[in-house]
Structures are given as structure tokens and as C-alpha cells.
C-alpha positions in Angstrom: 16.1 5.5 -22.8 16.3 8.7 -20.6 19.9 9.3 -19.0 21.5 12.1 -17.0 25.0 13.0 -17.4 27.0 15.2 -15.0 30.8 15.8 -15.9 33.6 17.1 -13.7 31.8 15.4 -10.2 34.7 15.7 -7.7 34.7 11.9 -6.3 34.1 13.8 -2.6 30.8 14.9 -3.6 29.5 11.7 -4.4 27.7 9.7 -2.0 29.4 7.2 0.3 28.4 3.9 -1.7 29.0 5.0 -4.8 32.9 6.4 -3.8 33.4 2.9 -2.1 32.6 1.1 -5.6 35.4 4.0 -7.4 39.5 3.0 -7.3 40.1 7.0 -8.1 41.6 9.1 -5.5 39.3 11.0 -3.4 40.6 14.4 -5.4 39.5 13.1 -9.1 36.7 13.9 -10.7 34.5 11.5 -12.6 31.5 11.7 -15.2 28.2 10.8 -13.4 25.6 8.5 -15.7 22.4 8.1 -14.3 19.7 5.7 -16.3 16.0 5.3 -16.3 15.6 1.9 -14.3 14.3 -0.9 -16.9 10.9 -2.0 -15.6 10.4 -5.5 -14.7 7.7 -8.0 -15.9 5.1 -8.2 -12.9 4.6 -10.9 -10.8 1.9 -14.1 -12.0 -0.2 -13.3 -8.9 -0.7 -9.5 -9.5 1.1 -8.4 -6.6 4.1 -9.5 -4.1 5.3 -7.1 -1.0 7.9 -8.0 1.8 6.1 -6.3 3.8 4.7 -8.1 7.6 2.4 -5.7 8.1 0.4 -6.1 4.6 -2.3 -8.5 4.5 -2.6 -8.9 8.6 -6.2 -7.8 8.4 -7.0 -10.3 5.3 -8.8 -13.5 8.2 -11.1 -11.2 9.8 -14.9 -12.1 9.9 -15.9 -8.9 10.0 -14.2 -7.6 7.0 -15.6 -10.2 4.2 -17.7 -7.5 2.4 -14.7 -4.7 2.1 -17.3 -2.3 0.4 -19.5 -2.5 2.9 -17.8 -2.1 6.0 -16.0 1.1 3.9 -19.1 2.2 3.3 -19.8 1.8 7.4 -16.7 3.8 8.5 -17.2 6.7 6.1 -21.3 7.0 7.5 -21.5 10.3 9.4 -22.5 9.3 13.4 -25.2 11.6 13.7 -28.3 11.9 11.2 -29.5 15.2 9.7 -32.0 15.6 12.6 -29.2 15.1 15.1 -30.3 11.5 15.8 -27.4 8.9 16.6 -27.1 6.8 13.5 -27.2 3.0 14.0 -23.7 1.4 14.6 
């Protein structure tokens, strides 16, 4: 486990959250311990996000093959020859 300690933190200098969680007086000063975060198992489906915005593409006709409409957006418009390529 990988920790940082900082002794001798005046309680002022610490952000607002952490002061609110302290009983010392503003003018103390405290020993800071910071820990790696323990990782957690992931979820049985692969992947979970809160996020609205992920997934809103995921019922579109259009997008079944996702390697091949990829492969459409990254085509260059024009040809070598300077000929429109084919939409």
C-alpha cells in the first residue's frame, strides 16, 4: 500500500470538506494521511456508467457494423485524382 504523509498541515490550509469533518480549532495543525484507493472488483457485465449521454447512439440502423461506418468517416472525400469519393 502506497501512502503520503504530510505533518504540521495548519487545519486552514486544508480544503473546506476535509476541515468540516476536523473538531480542532481552525489554528491547529494536523498530520495529513493520504492512501492509494483499494480497487474494486468490476462489474458482471463488463462495464456500468451513470452517465445519460453514454449509449444514446446504441438503436441506430445505421450504425450496426461500427467498423464499418468508422472506416466510412475516416475515408478522405476526394480521391488521389481529385475525384469526389462515393458517400
Amino acid at each position: 500500500m502506497n501512502a503520503i504523509v504530510i505533518e504540521h498541515v495548519p487545519v486552514a490550509d486544508l480544503p473546506a470538506e476535509w476541515r468540516a469533518r476536523l473538531t480542532q480549532p481552525v489554528h491547529a495543525t494536523v498530520t495529513v494521511r493520504i492512501e492509494e484507493a483499494t480497487h474494486t472488483t468490476a462489474p458482471e457485465d463488463g462495464f456500468v456508467t451513470d452517465d445519460p449521454a453514454f449509449g444514446i447512439w446504441r438503436d441506430r440502423q445505421d450504425m450496426q457494423d461500427v467498423e464499418e461506418h468508422v472506416r466510412q468517416l475516416r475515408a478522405p472525400r476526394y480521391n488521389r485524382d481529385g475525384s469526389r469519393n462515393q458517400p
